[in-house]
VOZASE-532898 format. One line per field, with one value per atom (N, C-alpha, C): x, y, z; residue in three letters; residue number from 1. Coordinates in steps of 0.001 Angstrom, whole numbers, plus 500000, padded with zeros to 6 digits. Each point is the difference from the previous one (the first is absolute). Layout:
X	c(X_...)
Y	c(Y_...)
Z	c(Z_...)
type	c(ALA_...)
seq	c(NUM_...)
END
This chain:
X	c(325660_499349_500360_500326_500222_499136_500121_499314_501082_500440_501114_499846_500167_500170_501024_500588_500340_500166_501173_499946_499600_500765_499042_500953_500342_501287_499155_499133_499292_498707_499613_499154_498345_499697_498719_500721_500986_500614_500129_500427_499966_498665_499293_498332_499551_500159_499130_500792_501334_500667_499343_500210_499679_498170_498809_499117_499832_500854_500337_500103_500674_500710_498864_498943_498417_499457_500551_498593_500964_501295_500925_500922_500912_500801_501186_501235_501342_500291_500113_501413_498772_498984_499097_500223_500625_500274_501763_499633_501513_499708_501317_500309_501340_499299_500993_500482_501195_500659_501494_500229_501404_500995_499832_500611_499729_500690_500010_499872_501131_499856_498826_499457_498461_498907_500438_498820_500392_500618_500493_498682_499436_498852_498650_499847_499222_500657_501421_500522_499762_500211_500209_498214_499318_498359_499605_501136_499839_499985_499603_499799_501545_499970_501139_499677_501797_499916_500750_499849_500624_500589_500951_500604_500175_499278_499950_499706_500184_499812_499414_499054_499238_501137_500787_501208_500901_499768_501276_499182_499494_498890_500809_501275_500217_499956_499395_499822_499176_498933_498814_499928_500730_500061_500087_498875_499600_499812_499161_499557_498706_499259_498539_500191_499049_499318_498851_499516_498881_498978_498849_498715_500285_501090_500069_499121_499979_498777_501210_499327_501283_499387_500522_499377_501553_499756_500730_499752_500596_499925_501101_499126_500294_501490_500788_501341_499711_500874_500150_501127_500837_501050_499116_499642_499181_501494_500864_501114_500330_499685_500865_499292_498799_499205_499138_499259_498793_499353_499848_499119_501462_500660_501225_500480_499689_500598_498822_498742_499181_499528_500744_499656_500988_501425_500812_499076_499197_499153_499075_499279_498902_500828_500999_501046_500061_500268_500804_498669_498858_498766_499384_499903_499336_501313_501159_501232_499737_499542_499565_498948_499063_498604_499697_499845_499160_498750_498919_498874_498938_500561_499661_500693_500486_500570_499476_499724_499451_500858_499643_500442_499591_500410_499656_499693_499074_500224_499195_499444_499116_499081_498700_498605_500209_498687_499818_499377_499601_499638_501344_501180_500991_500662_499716_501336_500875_500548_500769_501862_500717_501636_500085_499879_500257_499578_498462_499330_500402_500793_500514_500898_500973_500580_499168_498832_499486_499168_498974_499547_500929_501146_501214_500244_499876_500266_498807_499064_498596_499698_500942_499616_500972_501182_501372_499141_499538_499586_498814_498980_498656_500087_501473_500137_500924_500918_500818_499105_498760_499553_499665_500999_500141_498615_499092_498829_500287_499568_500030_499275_500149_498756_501003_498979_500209_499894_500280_499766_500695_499042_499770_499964_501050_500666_499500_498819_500056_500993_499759_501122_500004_501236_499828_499959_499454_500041_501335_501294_501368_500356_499557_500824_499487_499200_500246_500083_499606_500076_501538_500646_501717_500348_499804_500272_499197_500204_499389_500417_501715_500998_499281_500545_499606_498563_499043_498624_499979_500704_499524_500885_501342_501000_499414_499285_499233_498883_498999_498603_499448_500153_499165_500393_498978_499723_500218_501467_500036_499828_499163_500115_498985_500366_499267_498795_499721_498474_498670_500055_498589_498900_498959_498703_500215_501096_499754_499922_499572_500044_500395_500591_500876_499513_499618_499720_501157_500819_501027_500053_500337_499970_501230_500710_500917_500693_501627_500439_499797_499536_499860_498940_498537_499021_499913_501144_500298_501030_500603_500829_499061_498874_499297_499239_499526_499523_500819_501424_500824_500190_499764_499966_498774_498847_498867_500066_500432_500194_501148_501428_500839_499876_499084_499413_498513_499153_498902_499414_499229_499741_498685_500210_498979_500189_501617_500001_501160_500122_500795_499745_500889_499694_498506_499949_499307_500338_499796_500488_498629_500994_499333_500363_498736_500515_500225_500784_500414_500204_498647_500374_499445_499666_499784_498424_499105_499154_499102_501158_498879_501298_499444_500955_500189_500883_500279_500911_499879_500292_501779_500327_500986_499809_498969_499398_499251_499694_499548_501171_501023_501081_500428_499996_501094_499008_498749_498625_500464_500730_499905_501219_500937_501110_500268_498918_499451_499581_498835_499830_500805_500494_501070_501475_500051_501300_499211_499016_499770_500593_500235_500795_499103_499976_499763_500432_499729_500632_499404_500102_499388_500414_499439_499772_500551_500673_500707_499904_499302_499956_500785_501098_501179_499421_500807_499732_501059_499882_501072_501486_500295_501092_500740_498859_500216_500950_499411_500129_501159_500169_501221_501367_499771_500820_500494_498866_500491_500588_499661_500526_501734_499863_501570_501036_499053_500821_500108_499472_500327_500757_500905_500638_499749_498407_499407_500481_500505_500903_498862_500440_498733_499215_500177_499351_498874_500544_498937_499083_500545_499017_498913_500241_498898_498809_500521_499737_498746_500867_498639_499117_500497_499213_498965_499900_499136_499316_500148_499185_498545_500707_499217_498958_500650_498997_499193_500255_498993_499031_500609_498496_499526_499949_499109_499182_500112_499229_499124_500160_499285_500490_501172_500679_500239_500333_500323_499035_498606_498368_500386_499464_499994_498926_498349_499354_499647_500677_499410_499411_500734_500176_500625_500946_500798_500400_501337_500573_499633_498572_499487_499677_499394_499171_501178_500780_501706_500302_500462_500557_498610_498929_498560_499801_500452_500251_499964_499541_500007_501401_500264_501160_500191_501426_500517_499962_499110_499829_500843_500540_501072_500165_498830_500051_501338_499654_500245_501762_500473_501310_500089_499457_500525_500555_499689_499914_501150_500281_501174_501030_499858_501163_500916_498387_500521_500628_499616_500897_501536_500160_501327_500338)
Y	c(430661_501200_501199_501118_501246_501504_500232_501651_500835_500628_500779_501341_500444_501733_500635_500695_500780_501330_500989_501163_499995_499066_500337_500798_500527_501021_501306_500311_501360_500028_501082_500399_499252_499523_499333_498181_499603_498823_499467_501330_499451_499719_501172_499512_498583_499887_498584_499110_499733_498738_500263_501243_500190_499049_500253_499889_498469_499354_498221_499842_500048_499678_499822_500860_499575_498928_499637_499040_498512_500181_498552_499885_499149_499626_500673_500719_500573_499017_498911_499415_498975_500810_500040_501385_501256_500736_500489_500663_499947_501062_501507_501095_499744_501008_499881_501568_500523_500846_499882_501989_499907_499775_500570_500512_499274_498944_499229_501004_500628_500859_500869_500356_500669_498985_499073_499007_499088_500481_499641_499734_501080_499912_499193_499346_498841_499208_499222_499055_499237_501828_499289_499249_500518_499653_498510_499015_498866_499944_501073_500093_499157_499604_499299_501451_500483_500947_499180_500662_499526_500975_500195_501523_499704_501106_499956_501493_500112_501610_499448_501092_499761_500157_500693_500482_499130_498736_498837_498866_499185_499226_498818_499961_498456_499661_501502_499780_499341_499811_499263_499097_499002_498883_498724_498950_499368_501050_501393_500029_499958_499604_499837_498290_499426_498335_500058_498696_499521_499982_501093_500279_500916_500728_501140_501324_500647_501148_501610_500589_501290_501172_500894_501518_500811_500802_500309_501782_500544_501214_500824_500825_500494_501424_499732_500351_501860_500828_501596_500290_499186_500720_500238_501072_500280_500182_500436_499878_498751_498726_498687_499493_500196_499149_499550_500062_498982_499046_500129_498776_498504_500379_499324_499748_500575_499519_499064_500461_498639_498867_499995_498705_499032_500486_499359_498865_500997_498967_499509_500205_499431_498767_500037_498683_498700_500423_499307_498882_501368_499168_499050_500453_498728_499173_499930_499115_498997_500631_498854_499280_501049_499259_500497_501402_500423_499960_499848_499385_501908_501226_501114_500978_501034_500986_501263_500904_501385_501106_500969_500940_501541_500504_501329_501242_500307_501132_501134_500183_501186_500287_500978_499708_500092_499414_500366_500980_500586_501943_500321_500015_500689_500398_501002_499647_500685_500985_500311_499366_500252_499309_499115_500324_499154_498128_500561_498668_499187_500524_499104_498469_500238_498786_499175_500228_499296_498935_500852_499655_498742_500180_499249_498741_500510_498767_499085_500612_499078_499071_500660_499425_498419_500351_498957_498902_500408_499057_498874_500851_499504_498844_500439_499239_499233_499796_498738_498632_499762_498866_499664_501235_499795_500610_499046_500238_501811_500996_501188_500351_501318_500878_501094_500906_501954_500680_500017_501321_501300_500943_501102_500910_500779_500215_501631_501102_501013_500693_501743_500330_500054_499734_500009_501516_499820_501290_500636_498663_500801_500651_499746_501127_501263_500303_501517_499749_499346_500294_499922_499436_499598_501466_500744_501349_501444_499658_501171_501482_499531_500981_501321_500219_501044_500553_498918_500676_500729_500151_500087_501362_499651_501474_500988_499488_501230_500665_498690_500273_499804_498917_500185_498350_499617_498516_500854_499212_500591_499240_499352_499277_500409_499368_499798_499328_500009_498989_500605_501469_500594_499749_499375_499885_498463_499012_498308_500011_498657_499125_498742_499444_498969_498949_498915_498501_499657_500328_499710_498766_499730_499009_499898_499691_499749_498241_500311_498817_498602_500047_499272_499382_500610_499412_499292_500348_499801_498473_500103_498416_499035_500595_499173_499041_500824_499700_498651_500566_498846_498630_500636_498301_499215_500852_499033_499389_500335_499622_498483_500381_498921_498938_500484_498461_499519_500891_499534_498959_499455_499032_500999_499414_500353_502224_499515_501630_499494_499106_499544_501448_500011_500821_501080_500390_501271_501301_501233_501175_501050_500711_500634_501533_501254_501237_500432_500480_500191_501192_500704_501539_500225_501027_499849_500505_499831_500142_501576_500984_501371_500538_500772_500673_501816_500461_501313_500967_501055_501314_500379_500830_500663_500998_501044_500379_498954_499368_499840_499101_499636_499539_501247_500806_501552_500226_499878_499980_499436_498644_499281_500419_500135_500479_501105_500884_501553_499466_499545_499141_499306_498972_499396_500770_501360_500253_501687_500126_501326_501422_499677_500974_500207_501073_499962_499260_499481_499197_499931_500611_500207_498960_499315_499483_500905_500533_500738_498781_500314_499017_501021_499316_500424_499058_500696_499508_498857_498862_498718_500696_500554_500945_500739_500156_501207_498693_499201_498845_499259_499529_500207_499734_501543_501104_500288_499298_500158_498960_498668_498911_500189_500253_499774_501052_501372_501113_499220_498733_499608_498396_500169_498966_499016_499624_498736_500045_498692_499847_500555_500375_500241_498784_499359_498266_499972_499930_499870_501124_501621_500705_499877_499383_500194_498631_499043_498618_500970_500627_500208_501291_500725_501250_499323_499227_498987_499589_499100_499209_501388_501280_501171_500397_499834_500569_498687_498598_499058_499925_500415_500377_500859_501365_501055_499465_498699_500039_498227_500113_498678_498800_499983_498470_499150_500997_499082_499753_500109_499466_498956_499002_498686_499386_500150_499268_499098_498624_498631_499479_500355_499701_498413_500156_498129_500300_500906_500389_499543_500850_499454_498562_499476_498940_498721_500198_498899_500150_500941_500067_499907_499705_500280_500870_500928_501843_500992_500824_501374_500509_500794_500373_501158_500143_501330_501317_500403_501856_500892_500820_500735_501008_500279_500444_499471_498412_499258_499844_499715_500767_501219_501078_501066_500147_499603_499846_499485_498270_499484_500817_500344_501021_500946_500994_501127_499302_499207_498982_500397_499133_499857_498425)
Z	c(643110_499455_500855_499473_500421_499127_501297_499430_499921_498693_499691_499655_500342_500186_499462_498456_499734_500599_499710_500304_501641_500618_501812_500918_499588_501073_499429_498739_499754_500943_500079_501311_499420_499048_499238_500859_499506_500342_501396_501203_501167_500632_499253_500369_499622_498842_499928_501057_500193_500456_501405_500317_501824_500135_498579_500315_499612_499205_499387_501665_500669_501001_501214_499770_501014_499673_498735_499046_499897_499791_500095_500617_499994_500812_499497_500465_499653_499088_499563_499245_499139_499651_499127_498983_500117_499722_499395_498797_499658_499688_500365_499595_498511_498991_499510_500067_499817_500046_499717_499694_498935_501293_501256_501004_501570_499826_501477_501083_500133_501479_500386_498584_500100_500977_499612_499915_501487_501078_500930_501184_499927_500884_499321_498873_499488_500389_499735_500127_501654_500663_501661_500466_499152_500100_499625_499544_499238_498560_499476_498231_499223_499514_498610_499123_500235_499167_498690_499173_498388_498980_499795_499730_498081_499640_498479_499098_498999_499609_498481_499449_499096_499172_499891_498915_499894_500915_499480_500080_498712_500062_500411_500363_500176_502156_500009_501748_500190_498997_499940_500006_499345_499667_501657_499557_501420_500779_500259_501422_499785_499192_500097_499910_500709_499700_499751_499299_499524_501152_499511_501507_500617_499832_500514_499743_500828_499551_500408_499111_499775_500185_500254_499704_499435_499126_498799_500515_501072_499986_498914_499437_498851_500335_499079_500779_499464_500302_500572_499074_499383_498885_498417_500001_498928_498674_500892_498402_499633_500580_500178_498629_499630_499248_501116_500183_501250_499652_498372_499496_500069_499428_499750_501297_501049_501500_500342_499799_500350_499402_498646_499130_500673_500648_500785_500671_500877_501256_499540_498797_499716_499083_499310_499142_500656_501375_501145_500638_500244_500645_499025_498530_499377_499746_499865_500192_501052_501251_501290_499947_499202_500734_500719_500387_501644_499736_500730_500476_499749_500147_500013_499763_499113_500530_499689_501217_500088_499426_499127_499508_500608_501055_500029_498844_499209_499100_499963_499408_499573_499880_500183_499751_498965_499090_498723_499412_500670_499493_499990_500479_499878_499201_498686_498909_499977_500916_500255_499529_499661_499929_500788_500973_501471_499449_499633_499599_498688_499517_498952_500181_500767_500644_500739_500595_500419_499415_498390_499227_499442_499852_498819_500911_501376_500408_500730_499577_500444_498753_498936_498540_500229_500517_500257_500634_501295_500913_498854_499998_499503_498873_499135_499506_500106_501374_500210_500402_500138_500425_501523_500767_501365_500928_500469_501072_500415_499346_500600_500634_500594_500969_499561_499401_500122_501295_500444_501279_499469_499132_499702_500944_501274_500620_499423_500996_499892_500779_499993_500523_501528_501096_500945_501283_500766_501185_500043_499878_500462_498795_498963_498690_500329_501025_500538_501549_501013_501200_500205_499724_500360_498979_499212_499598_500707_501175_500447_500106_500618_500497_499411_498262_499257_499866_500158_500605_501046_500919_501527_499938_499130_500218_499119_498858_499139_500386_500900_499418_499157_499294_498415_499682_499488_499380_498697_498926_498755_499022_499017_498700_499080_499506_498330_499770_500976_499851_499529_500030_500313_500817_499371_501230_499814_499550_499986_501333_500047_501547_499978_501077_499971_500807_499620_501064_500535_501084_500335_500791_500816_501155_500567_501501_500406_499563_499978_499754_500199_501433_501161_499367_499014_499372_498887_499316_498773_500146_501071_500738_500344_500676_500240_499032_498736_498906_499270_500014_499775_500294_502014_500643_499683_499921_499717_498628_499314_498608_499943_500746_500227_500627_501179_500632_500185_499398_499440_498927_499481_498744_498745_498938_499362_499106_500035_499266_498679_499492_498909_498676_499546_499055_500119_500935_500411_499794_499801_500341_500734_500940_500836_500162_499781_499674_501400_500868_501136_500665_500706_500159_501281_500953_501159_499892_501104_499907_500069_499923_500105_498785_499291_499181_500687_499892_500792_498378_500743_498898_500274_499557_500972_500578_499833_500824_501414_500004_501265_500632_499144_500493_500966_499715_500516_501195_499922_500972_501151_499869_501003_500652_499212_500781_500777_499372_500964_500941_500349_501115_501389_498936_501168_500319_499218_500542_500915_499714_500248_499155_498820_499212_498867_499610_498542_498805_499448_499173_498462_498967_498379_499160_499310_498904_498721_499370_498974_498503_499005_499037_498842_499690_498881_498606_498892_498873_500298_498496_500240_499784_498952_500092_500852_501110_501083_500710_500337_501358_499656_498623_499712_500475_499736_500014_501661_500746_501747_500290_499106_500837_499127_499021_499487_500981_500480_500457_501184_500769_501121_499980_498546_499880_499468_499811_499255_498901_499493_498287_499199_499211_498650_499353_499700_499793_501173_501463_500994_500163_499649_500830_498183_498728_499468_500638_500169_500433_500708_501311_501054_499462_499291_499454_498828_499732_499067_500844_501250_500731_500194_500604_500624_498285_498986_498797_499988_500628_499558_501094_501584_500605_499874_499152_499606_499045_499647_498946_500549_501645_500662_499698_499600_499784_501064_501189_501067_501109_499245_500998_499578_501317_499413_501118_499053_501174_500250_499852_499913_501148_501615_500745_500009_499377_500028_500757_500778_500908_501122_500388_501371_500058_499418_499187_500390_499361_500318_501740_500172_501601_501041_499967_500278_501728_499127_500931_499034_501007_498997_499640_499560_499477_500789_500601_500311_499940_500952_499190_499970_498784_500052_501371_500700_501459_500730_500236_501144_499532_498926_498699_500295_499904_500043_501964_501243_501115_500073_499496_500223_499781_498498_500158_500383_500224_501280_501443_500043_501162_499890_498859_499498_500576)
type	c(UNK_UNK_UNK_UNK_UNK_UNK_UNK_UNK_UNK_UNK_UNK_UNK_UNK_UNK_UNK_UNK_UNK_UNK_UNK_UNK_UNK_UNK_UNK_UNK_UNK_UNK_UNK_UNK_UNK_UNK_UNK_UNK_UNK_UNK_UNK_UNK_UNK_UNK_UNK_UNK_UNK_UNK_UNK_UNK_UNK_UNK_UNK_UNK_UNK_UNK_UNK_UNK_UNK_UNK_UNK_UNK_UNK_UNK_UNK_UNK_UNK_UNK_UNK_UNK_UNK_UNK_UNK_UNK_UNK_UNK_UNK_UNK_UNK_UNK_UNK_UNK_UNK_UNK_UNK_UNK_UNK_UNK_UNK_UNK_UNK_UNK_UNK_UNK_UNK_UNK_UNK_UNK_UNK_UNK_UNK_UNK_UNK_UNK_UNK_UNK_UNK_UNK_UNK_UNK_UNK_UNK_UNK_UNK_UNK_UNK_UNK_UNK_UNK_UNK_UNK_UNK_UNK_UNK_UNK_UNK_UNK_UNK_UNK_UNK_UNK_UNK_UNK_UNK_UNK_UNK_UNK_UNK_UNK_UNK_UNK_UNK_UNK_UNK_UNK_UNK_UNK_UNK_UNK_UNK_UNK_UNK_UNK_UNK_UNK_UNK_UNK_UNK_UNK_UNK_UNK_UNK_UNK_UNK_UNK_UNK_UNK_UNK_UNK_UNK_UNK_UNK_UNK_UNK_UNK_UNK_UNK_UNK_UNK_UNK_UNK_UNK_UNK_UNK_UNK_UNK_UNK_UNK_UNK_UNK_UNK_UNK_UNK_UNK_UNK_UNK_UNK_UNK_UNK_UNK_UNK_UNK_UNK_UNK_UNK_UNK_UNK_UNK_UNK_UNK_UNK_UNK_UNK_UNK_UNK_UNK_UNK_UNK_UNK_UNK_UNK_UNK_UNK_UNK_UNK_UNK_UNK_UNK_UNK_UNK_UNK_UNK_UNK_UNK_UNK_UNK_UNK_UNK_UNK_UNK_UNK_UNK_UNK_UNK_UNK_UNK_UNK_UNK_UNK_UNK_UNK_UNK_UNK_UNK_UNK_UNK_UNK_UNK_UNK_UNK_UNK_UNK_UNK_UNK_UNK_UNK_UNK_UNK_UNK_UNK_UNK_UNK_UNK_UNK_UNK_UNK_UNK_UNK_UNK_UNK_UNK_UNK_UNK_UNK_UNK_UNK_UNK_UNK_UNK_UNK_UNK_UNK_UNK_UNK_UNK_UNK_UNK_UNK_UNK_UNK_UNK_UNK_UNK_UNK_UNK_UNK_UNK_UNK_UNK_UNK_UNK_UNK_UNK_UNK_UNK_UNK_UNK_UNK_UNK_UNK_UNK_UNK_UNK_UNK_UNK_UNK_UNK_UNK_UNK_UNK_UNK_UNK_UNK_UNK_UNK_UNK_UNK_UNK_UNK_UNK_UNK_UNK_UNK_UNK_UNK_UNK_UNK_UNK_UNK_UNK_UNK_UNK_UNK_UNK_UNK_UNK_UNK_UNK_UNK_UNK_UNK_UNK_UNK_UNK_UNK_UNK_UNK_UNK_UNK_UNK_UNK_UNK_UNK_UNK_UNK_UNK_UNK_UNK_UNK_UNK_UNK_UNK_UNK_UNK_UNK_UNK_UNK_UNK_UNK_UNK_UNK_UNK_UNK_UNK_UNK_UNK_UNK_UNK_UNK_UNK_UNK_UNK_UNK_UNK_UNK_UNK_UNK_UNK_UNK_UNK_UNK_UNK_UNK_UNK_UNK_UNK_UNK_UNK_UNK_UNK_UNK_UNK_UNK_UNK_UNK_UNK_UNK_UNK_UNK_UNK_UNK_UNK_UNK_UNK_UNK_UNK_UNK_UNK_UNK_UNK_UNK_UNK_UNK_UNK_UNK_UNK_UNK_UNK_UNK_UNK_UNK_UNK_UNK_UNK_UNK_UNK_UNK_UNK_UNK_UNK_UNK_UNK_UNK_UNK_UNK_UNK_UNK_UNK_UNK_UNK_UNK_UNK_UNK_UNK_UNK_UNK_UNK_UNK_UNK_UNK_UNK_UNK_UNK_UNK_UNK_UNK_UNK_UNK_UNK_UNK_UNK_UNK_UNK_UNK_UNK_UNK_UNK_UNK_UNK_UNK_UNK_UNK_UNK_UNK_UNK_UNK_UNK_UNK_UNK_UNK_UNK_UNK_UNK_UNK_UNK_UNK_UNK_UNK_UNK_UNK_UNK_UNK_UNK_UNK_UNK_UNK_UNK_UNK_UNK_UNK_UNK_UNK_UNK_UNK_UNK_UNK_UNK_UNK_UNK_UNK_UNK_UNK_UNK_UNK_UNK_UNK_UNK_UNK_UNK_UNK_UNK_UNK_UNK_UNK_UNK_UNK_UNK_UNK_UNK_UNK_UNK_UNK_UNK_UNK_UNK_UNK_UNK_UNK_UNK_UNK_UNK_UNK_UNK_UNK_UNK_UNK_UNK_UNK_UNK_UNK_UNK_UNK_UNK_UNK_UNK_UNK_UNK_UNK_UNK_UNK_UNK_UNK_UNK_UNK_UNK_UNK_UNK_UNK_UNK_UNK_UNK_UNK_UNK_UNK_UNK_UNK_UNK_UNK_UNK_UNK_UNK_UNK_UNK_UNK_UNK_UNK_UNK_UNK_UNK_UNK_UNK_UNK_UNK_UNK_UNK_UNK_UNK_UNK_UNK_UNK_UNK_UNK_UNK_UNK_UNK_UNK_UNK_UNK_UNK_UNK_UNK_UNK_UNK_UNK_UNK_UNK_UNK_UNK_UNK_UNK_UNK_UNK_UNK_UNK_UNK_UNK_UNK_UNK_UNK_UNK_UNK_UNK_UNK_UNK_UNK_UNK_UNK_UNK_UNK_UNK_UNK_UNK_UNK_UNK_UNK_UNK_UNK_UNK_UNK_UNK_UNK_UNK_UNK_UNK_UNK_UNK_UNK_UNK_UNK_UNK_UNK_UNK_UNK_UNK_UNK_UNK_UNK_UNK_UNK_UNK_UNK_UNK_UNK_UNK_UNK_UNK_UNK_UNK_UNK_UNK_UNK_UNK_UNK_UNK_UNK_UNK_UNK_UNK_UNK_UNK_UNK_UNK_UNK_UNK_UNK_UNK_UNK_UNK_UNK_UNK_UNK_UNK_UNK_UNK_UNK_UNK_UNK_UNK_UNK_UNK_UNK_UNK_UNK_UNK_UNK_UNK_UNK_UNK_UNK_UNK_UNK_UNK_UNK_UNK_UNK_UNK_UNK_UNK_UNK_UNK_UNK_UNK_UNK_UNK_UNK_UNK_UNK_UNK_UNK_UNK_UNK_UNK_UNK_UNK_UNK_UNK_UNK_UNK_UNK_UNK_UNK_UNK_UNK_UNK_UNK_UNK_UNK_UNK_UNK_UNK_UNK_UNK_UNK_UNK_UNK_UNK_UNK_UNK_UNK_UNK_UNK_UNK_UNK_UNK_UNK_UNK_UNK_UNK_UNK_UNK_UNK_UNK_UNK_UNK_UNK_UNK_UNK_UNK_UNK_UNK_UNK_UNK_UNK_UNK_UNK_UNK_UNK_UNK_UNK_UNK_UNK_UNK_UNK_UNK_UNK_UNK_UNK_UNK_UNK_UNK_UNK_UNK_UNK_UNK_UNK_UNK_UNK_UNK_UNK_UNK_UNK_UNK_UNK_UNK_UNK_UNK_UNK_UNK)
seq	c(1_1_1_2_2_2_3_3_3_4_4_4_5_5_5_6_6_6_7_7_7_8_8_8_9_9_9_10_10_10_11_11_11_12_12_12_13_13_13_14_14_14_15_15_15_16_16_16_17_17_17_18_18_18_19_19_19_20_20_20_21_21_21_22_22_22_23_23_23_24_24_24_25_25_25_26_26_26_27_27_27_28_28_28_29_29_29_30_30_30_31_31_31_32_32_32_33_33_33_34_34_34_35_35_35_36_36_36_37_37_37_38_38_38_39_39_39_40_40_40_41_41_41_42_42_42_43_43_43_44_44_44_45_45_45_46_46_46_47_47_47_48_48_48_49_49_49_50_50_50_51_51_51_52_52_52_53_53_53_54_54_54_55_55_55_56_56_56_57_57_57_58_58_58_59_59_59_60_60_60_61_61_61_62_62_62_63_63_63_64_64_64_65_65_65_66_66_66_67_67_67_68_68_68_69_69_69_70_70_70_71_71_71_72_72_72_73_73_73_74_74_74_75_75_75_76_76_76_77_77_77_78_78_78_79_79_79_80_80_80_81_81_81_82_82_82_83_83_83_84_84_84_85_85_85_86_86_86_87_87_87_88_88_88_89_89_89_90_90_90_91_91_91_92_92_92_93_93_93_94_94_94_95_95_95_96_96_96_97_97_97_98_98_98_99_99_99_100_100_100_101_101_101_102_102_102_103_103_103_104_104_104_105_105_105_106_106_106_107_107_107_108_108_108_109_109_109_110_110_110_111_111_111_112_112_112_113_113_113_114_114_114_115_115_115_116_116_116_117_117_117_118_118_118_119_119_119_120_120_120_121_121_121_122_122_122_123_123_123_124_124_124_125_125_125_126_126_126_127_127_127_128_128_128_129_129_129_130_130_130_131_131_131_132_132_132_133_133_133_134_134_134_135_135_135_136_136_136_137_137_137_138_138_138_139_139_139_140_140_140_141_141_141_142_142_142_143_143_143_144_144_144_145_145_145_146_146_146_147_147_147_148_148_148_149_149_149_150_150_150_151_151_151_152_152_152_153_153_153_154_154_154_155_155_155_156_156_156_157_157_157_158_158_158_159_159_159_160_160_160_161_161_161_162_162_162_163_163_163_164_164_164_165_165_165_166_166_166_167_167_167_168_168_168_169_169_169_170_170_170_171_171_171_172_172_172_173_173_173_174_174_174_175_175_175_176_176_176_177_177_177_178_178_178_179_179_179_180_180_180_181_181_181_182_182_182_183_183_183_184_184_184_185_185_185_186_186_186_187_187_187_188_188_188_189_189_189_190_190_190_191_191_191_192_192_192_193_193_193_194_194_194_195_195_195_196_196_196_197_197_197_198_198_198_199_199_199_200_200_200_201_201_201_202_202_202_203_203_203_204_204_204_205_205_205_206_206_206_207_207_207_208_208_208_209_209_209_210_210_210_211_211_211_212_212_212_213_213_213_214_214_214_215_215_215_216_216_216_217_217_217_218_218_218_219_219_219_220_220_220_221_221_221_222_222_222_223_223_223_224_224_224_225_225_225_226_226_226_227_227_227_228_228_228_229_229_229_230_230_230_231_231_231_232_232_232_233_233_233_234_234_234_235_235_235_236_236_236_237_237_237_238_238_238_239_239_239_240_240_240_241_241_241_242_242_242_243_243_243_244_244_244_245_245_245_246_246_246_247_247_247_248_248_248_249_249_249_250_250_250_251_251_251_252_252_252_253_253_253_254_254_254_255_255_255_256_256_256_257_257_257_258_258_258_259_259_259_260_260_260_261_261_261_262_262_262_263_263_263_264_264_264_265_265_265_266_266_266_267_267_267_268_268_268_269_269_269_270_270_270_271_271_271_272_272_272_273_273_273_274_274_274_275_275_275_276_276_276_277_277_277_278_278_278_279_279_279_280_280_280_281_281_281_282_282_282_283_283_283_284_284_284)
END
């Protein structure tokens, strides 16, 4: 039996394996990934890496066994098809027999675009037969702390959100959520809404960053059109900057609260405050 990890060279992926790796033994653990040399510093850790890409389903073939337990991080090529890249892994796992496999996706307030692939493929899973768990995956601290640069050179927190607020949580919480789920008992076909435990504005996002940098720092709320219109003028393809200019019209309208407390509840800790995120960062 192995715990298999999809997508683990992406920054969601090295988290869980780094946090598998407290809880089992290395060569209890299998990375899968498109890119060996990425995956150099798992390998040297003991992990069995296993090199496969959702876009060529015959990479799949034999690397799951019977009892295996999976986590199915949900792949980042939004042009590829995503549902169609993860019926790949979900084909393969009820083909073996794995014992679990975890799906990273979406809250379900979300209806945003974004949330559609996720929906399509919670539909794939649910109905392959295969022992699932949802981990409904809110949004994380780094989809803005790792974008700071342009905050800090403007002054100004800029989106589309209006007065929404966001249950965010750091990655690191959201991995954790995972491991308890992969080597825990008693979450078979479960789903869990997954958000951090204080919800924040973008205003008091910009608050905090006044704070910890000593600068002024504004909150500026643009129409969806407006925002746009900044991310394409800063290169984002048009496909993606509506992707994220949608996400910003679906927290104006509170899609991305999510107060279950499963989050904390699974990893049994509080969840990360965008503070202690916003800090790391300024680190660098």
């Amino acid at each position: 039996m192995s715990i298999v990890v999809t997508g683990a060279t992406g920054h969601l992926g090295r988290h869980v394996v780094r946090h598998l790796l407290e809880k089992v033994p290395a060569d209890q653990v299998t990375a899968v990934v498109r890119d060996r040399d990425r995956a150099a510093d798992l390998a040297a850790l003991g992990v069995r890496i296993a090199v496969a890409d959702y876009n060529a389903p015959e990479t799949f073939d034999g690397l799951f066994a019977a009892g295996d337990r999976v986590l199915l991080v949900s792949g980042n090529e939004f042009d590829k098809g995503r549902v169609r890249q993860h019926t790949v892994v979900i084909d393969a796992a009820q083909k073996a027999g794995v014992a679990l496999l975890a799906y990273t996706s979406a809250p379900e307030s979300l209806k945003a675009a974004l949330a559609d692939d996720h929906r399509a493929t919670e539909a794939v899973l649910t109905g392959s037969g295969v022992p699932y768990v949802l981990l409904r995956n809110g949004w994380y601290h780094e989809n803005y702390t790792e974008q700071l640069a342009p905050v800090l050179e403007h002054g100004a927190v800029v989106q589309a959100a209006g007065d929404g607020r966001v249950s965010s949580a750091s990655r690191a919480d959201y991995a954790a959520a995972a491991v308890a789920v992969l080597t825990g008992e008693g979450h078979e076909n479960a789903t869990y809404e997954l958000g951090g435990d204080e919800a924040w504005s973008f205003a008091e996002y910009a608050a905090e960053l006044s704070r910890q940098t000593g600068r002024e720092i504004v909150y500026t709320p643009v129409s969806v059109e407006a925002y746009t219109g900044i991310l394409t003028g800063a290169g984002v393809p048009g496909p993606l900057a509506d992707v994220f200019a949608g996400v910003d019209a679906s927290i104006a309208k509170g899609e991305l609260v999510v107060s279950t407390g499963d989050l904390s509840r699974l990893t049994g800790r509080p969840t990360t405050p965008l503070s202690e995120a916003v800090a790391a960062a300024l680190k660098g």
